[in-house]
N, C-alpha and C positions, 0 to 999 in steps of 0.2 A: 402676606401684608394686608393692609385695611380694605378693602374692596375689589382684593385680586384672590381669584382663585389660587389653590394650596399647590403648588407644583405636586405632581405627579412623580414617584417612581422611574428611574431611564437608562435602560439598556444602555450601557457605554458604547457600545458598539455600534448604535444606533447614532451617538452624534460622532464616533469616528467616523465613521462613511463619507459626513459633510466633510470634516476635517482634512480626511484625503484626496477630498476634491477630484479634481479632472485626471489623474494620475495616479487614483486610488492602488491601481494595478503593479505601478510601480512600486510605489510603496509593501505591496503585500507578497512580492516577487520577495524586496530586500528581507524583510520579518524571515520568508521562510527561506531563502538560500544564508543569510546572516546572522540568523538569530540565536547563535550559539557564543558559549563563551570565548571562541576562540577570536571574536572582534569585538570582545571587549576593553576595555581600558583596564591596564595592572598597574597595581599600586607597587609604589615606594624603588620603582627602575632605578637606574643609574643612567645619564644620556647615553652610554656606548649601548647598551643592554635597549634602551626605547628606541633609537635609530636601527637596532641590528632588525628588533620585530616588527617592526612598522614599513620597513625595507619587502622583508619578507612579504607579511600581509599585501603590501600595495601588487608585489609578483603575483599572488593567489588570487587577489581582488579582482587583477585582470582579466581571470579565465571565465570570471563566473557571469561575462555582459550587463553588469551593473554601471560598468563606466565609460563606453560608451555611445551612450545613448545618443546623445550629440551630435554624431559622425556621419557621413555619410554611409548608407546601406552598401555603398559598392565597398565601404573598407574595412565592414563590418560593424557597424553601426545601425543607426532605426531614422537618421536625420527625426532626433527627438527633442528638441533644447531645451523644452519644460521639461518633460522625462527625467534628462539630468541633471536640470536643478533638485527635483524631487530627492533622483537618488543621494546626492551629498548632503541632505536635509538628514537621511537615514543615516549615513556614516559619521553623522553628529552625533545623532543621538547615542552612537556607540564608541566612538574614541574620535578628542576633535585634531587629535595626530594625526593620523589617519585620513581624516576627512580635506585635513589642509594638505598633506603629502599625496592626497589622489588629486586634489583641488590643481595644484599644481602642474601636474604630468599632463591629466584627460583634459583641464576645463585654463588654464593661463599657456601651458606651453603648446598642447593636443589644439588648445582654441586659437591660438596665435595664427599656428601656420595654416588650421583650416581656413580662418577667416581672413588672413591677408594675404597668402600664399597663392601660386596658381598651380593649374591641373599636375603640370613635372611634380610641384616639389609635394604635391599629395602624394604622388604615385609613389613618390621613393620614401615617404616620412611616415605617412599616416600609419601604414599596416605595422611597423614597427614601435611607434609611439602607442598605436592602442592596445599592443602585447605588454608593453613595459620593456620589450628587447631593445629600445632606444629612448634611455632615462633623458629627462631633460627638464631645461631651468627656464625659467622669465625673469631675462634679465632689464628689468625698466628703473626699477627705483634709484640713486648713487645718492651718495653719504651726505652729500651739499645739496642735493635735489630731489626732494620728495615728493610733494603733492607739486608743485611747478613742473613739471614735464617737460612742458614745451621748451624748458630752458637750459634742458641734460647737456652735459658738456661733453661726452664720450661724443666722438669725431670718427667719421668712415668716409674715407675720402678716395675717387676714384682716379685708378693711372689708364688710361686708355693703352700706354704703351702695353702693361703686364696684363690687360681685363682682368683686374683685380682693386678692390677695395682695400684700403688701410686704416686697419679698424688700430684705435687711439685713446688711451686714458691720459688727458695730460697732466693731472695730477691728481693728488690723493683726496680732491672732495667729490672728484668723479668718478670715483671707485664704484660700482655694482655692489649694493649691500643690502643684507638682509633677505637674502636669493634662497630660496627655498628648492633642494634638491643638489644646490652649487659645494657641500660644504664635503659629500661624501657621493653620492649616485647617479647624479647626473654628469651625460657624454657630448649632451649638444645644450644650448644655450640661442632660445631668440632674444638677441639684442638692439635695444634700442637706442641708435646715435643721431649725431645730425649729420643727414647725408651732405655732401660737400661733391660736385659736381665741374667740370670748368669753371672752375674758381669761383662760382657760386654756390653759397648755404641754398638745401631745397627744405630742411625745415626736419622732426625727425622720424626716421623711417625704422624697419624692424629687418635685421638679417641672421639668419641662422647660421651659426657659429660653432665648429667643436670645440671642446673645452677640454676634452678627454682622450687617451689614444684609448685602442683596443685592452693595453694594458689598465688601466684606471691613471697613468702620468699623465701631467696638466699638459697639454699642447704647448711648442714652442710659442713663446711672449706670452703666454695666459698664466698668469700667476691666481692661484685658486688660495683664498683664506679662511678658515674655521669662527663662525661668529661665537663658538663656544657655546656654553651654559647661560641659557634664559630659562625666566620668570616661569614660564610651561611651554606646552609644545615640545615637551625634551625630546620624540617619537622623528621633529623634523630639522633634515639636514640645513641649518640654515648659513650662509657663507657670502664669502666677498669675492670679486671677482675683477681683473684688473688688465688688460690689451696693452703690450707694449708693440705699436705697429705691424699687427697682425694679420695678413694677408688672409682676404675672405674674396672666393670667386665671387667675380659677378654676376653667376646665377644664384646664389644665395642669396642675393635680396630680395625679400616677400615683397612681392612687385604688383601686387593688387592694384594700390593707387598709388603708383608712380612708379615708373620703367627707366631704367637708364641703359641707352643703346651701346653697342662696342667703343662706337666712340668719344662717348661720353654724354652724349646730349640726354637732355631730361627730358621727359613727359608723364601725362597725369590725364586725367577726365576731372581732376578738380582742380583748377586753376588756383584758386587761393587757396594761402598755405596752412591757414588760422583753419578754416574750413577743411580743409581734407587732414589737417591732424585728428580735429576731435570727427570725422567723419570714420576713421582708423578706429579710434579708440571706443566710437559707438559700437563699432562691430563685436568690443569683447566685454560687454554690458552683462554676459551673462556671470562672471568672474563675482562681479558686484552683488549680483540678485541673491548667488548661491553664498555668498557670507553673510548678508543678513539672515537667509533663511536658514543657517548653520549655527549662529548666533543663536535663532529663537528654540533651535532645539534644545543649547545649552541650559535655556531658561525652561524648557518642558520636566528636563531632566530635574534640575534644581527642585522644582515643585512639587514634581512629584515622591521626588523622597522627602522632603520637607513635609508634604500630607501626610502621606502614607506613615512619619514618623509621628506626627501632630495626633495623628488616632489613636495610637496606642501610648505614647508616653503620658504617663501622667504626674499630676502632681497639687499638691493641696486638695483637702475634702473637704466639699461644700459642708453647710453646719449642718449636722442630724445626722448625717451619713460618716462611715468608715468606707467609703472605699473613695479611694483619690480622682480628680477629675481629669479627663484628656485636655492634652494642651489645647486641639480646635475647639474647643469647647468657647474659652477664653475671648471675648469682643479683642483684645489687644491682638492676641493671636490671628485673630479672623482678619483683622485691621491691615497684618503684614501680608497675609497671602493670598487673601480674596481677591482684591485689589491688582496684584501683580499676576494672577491667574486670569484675572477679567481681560486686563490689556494685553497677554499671551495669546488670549482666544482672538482677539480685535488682530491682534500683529501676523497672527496665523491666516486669516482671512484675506489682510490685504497682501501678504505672501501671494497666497492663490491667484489671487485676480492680478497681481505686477507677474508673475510669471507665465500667465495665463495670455497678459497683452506678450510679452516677450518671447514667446513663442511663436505668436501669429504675425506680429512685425518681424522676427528674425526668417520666419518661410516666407514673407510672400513676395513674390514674382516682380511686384512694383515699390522699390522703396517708398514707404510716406518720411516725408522731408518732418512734418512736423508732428507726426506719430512717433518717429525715433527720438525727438526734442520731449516729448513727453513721456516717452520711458526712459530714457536717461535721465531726466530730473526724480521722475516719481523713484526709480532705482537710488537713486542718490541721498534722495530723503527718506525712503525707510532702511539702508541701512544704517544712517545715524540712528537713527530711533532705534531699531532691532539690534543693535550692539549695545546703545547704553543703557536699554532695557533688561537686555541680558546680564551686562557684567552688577547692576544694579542688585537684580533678581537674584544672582547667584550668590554676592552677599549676605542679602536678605534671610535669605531659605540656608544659609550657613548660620546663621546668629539663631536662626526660628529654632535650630536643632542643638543648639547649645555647644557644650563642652564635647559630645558626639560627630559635629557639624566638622569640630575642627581636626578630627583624626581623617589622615591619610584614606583610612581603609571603608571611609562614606562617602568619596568618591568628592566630596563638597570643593577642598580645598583643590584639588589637583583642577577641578570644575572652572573653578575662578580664575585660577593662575591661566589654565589654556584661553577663558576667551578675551581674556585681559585685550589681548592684542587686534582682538579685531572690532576695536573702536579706533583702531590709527590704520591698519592695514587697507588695501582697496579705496585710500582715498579716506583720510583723516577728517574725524565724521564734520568738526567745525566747518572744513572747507567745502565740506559736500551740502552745508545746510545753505552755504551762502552762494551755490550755484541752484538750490532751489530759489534762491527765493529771488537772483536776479531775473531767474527765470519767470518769474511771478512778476516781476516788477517792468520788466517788457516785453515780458510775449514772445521773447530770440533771446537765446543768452548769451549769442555769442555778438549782440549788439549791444549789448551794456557799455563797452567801452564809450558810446556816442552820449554826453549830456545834451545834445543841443535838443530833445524833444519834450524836454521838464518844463521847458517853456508853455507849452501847449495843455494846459491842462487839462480842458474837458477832454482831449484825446487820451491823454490819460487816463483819466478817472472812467472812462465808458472802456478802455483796457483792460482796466482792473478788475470791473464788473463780471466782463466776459469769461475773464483767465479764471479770477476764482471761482466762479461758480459752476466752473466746467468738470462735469461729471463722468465716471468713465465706467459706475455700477449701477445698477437698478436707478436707470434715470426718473423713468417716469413713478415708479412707486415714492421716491423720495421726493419729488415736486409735489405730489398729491400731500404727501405726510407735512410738509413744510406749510404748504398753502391752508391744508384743515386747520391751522392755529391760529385762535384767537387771539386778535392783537395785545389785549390786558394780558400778564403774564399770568398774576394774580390770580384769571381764569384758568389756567392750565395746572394740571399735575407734572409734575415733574419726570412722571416716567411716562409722559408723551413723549413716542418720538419725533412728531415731529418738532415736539420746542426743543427738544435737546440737538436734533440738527441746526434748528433755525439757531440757537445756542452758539454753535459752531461755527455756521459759515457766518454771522455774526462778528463774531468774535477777529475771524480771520478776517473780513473784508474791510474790517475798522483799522485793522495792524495793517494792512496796505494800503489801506488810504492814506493814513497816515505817515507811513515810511515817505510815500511819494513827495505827499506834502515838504516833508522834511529835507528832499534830496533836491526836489525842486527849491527850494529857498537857501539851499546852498550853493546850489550849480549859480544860480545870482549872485552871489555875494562873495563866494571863493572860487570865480572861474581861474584863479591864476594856482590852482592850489587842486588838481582830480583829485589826487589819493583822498583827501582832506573831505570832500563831496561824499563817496561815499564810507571812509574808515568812521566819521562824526556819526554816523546812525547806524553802525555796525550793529548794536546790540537790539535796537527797533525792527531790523531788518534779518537779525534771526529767530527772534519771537517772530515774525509775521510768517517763518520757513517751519517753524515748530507748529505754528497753529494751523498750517494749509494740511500739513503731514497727519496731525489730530484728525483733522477733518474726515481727508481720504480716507485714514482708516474707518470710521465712526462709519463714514459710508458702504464701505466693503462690506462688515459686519452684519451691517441691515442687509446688505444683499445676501448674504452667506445664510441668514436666517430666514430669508423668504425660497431661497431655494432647498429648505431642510424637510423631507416629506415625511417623517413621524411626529407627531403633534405634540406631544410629550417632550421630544428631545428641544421641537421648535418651541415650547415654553419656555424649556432648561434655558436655552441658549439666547431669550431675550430678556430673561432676568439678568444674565451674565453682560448683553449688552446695553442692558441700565447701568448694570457697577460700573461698567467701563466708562459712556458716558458720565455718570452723576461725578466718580472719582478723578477724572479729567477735568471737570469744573470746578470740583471741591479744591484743588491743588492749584486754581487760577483763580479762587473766589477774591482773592485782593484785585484782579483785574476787573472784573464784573464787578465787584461795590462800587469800583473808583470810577468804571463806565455806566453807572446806574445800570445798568442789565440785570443784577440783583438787589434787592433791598435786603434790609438788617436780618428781617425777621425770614426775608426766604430766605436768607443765607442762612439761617438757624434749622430752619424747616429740610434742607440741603442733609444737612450731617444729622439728624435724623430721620431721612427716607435713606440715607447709605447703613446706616447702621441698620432698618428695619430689612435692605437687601441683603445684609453680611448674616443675619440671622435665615432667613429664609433660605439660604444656599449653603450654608452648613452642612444639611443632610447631604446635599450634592458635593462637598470635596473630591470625595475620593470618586464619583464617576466624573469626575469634569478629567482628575489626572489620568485615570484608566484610560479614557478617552483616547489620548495621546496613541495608546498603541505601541509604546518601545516594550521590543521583547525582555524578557523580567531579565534575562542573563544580561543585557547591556546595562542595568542600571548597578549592577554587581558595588552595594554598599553593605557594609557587615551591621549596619545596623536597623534594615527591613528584616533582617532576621534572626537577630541576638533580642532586640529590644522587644518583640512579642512574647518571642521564651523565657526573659527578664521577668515581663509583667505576668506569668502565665504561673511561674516558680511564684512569685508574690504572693498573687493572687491565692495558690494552690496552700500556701506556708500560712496567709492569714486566714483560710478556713479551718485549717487544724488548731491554728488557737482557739478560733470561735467556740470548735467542738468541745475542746479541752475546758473550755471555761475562763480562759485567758484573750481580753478584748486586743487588739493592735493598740496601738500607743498612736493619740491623734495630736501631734503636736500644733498644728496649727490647721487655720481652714482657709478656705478661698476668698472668704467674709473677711477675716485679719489683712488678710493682706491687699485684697481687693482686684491686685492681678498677678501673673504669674509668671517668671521666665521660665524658660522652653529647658531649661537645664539645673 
């Protein structure tokens, strides 16, 4: 570009290293005990046939200590929780059956009872759960209650006469659905009901459950149902699950917080019930982290066959020339995948540092009350992001590869169908954007419920200040980058960074000033009317959860690039984090015009400094995707290596005409037509 040095030349390997971050180890562990065909994704299964191998696999997967990592060391484990987030990042990359069928066993059901269970029911569950010799489900979501939780109707209600529980479906929208492992594999089930006490509700707790005898028959009153054929995922048992007053000892309930004695009496160390639910359910945060960063694999993979096919397919010949041009060649082309490779690299980054905090808040000694409040929200807002970026991406990089894109055997379509689901799984990502952003909007999100402090505004507004611009990456480097900017914009280049952060928190601190405004001026006018208070600014108040989420990442990114110690790679990777920023603002520029933050003529100047970066980072495609690192057997699409032998026959077929005397037939050029589809 105009007064920037020519990127250099760069070892892909050179920006892996950054990419695998603190867990490199991990990572490099799965490459070389995984990296054969035999964990990769097969095309064109039947469910019976993707359940029977994926069944298999998860028994094999066991043996090899990739899963887990998690666990305490006494039960064979590494107490690693980033570790295995890492590791389910890699069984993405190579079948997302598999990744969600381990997800299941080591990290929702394996994580249940580590984290709400006490020492007994480790002693007797753990070592069998982390063989795979005791399959099992999570059973939280039912038919009528999905992202509401706290409102499951499934009933365990205790008889002090029998010290037993009576676990309760009372009817069919309370059903357990959508249970992963419940439909064929799994023998135990932690279930989630609302404990019921001397005749009082304590709010809902998690008891382990079998579901299965020894033989593989449902346990008497547990009616087990087949969810059948879906969209992808065919690899995972997915099923309904349904308690007709099913007796469960009383030592079966995961009694971490909250105990109920022989005789029935209840107790807790969290006295409120609001409080010690999501107190439970912070504990299994790490569920959330590993499907967005499961999600971002899906989109590594997409891309990278998407490039790797964009190099060699060709098509139309510039004028003068006989030979056809590669599709990256094409601004349109660069247009699709630059862009969603830049925000891959940004979503990668701030992966590292949310699982990096969630690892150091899950080991330490002293709970922080409001460290866990902001990895749950931060968790919360990038897997909206990292899923709809994904299922996005994987479109995208389907259409980028044409008529190729949509056979079975490129791995594309089957690509889409599996992550389809995990923009609704783990917390349906709408719902998860509007607990970041109450979260933003007072500091406690489990005080939102209270309008009476809209009132107050300056305590507000100095709220807002502090929450948004609270940093969690390269604090002090990014204050410095911020501060260097001169006030006129006019004065600044645009691949400053620090105007492209000033840009950002910007952007965001305006969306929550303004939400608050709005919420405040309701809570006046419609105090007879809460839902009305906050559903009126529903759509203000998730752009303000989208723009905090931009943010975070934009700042992970810079951090990710000042801790990059080859000079070369650390160019590569702040040209990449220009596209990121600039095409984040390109894609909100109606919001910047209408808030003056940009004029006519920057916003002109905008889409052409993106276009002079999509040119300059051309030559880098294919190391940005190498980068990634998935061993070549996991990406197992038939058209990384039909379509170079394609172009190779071409190529070899139009020099013997040359020889002969006989030119190729040039029907059209790149010039005719001006741009080119991928197909």
């Amino acid at each position: 570009m105009t007064g920037s040095p020519a990127l250099q030349p760069v070892d892909p390997r050179a920006v892996q290293q950054v990419l695998d971050g603190r867990w490199a180890h991990v990572r490099q562990d799965a490459r070389e005990m995984l990296g054969t065909p035999e964990y990769a994704v097969v095309h064109g299964e039947s469910m019976t046939e993707a359940r029977a191998r994926i069944s298999a696999l998860t028994a094999k997967l066991a043996a090899t200590g990739q899963v887990g990592l998690a666990f305490p060391a006494a039960y064979g484990g590494s107490d690693d929780a980033g570790g295995s987030v890492a590791a389910i990042e890699m069984l993405a990359l190579a079948d997302l059956s598999l990744m969600v069928k381990a997800g299941v066993q080591w990290g929702l059901f394996g994580g249940a009872v580590q984290a709400l269970g006490n020492q007994r029911q480790h002693d007797a569950y753990l070592p069998a759960i982390l063989s795979f010799d005791l399959p099992g489900c999570f059973a939280m979501t039912e038919t009528g209650h999905g992202s509401d939780v706290q409102q499951l109707r499934t009933t365990c209600t205790y008889d002090p006469a029998t010290q037993t529980f009576d676990l309760h479906t009372p009817h069919a929208a309370a059903r357990k659905d959508y249970i992963g492992n419940a439909a064929q594999d799994g023998r135990m089930a932690v279930v989630f009901a609302q404990l019921v006490t001397q005749g009082q509700g304590r709010g809902v707790h998690a008891f382990l459950v079998p579901i299965r005898d020894a033989d593989g028959s449902p346990m008497p009153g547990v009616t087990i149902g087949d969810d059948g054929s879906k969209a992808g995922l065919l690899g995972v048992d997915n099923g309904r699950l349904s308690f007709d007053h099913v007796p469960v000892p009383r030592d079966m309930l995961l009694d971490r917080y909250g105990q109920v004695a022989a005789d029935g009496t209840y107790s807790s160390s969290i006295e409120n019930e609001s409080r010690r639910f999501f107190t439970m359910l912070g504990t299994l945060v790490r569920g959330r982290v590993s499907v967005g960063g499961s999600a971002s694999s899906a989109a590594k993979v997409a891309l990278e066959i998407a490039v790797r096919y964009g190099d060699v397919r060709r098509q139309f010949a510039a004028p003068g020339e006989d030979r056809e041009v590669v599709v990256n060649d094409y601004l349109v082309h660069q247009r699709k995948l630059l862009p969603a490779l830049a925000r891959t690299y940004a979503l990668a980054f701030a992966q590292e540092e949310l699982t990096s905090t969630m690892h150091d808040v899950l080991i330490a000694e002293e709970p922080d009350d409001a460290a866990q409040r902001e990895l749950e929200s931060r968790a919360a807002g990038l897997k909206a992001v990292q899923t709809w970026h994904a299922t996005a991406t994987v479109q995208l990089c389907r259409e980028a590869c044409g008529g190729a894109g949509y056979l079975a055997e490129n791995r594309l379509p089957g690509l889409r169908a599996d992550v389809d689901v995990f923009t609704t799984f783990e917390g349906d990502n709408t719902v998860l954007m509007q607990l970041v952003a109450k979260g933003l909007l007072t500091g406690y999100r489990d005080a939102f419920g209270s309008l009476d402090g809209w009132g107050r505004a300056q305590f507000v507004a100095d709220q807002v200040r502090e929450t948004v611009l609270e940093r969690t990456a390269a604090r002090g480097l990014i204050q410095r980058l911020v501060d260097a900017v001169p006030r006129r914009d006019e004065d600044t280049s645009m691949l400053d960074r620090g105007w492209q952060l000033r840009a950002f928190e910007d952007r965001e601190q305006h969306l929550l000033d303004g939400a608050v405004k709005r919420l405040r001026k309701n809570a006046a006018t419609k105090r007879d009317r809460p839902f009305d208070v906050f559903n009126d600014v529903q759509d203000h108040v998730l752009a303000t959860a989208q723009a905090h989420v931009d943010r975070v990442v934009l700042e992970a990114f810079v951090a990710g690039i000042e801790r990059t110690p080859d000079p070369a790679a650390k160019a590569l990777l702040g040209r990449v984090c220009d596209l990121y920023a600039l095409t984040t603002i390109e894609a909100e520029k109606g919001w910047f015009l209408q808030h003056g933050r940009l004029t006519p003529a920057r916003a002109k100047t905008l889409t052409s400094v993106v276009n002079d970066l999509l040119r300059e980072l051309r030559p880098h495609m294919r190391t940005l995707v190498d980068a990634f690192g998935t061993p070549e057997p996991w990406l197992n699409a038939a058209l990384l290596t039909e379509e170079p032998a394609r172009q190779a026959e071409m190529a070899a077929h139009d020099a013997a005409l040359r020889r002969a005397g006989t030119e190729p037939q040039q029907a059209a050029t790149a010039t005719d037509l001006a741009v080119a589809p991928a197909q």
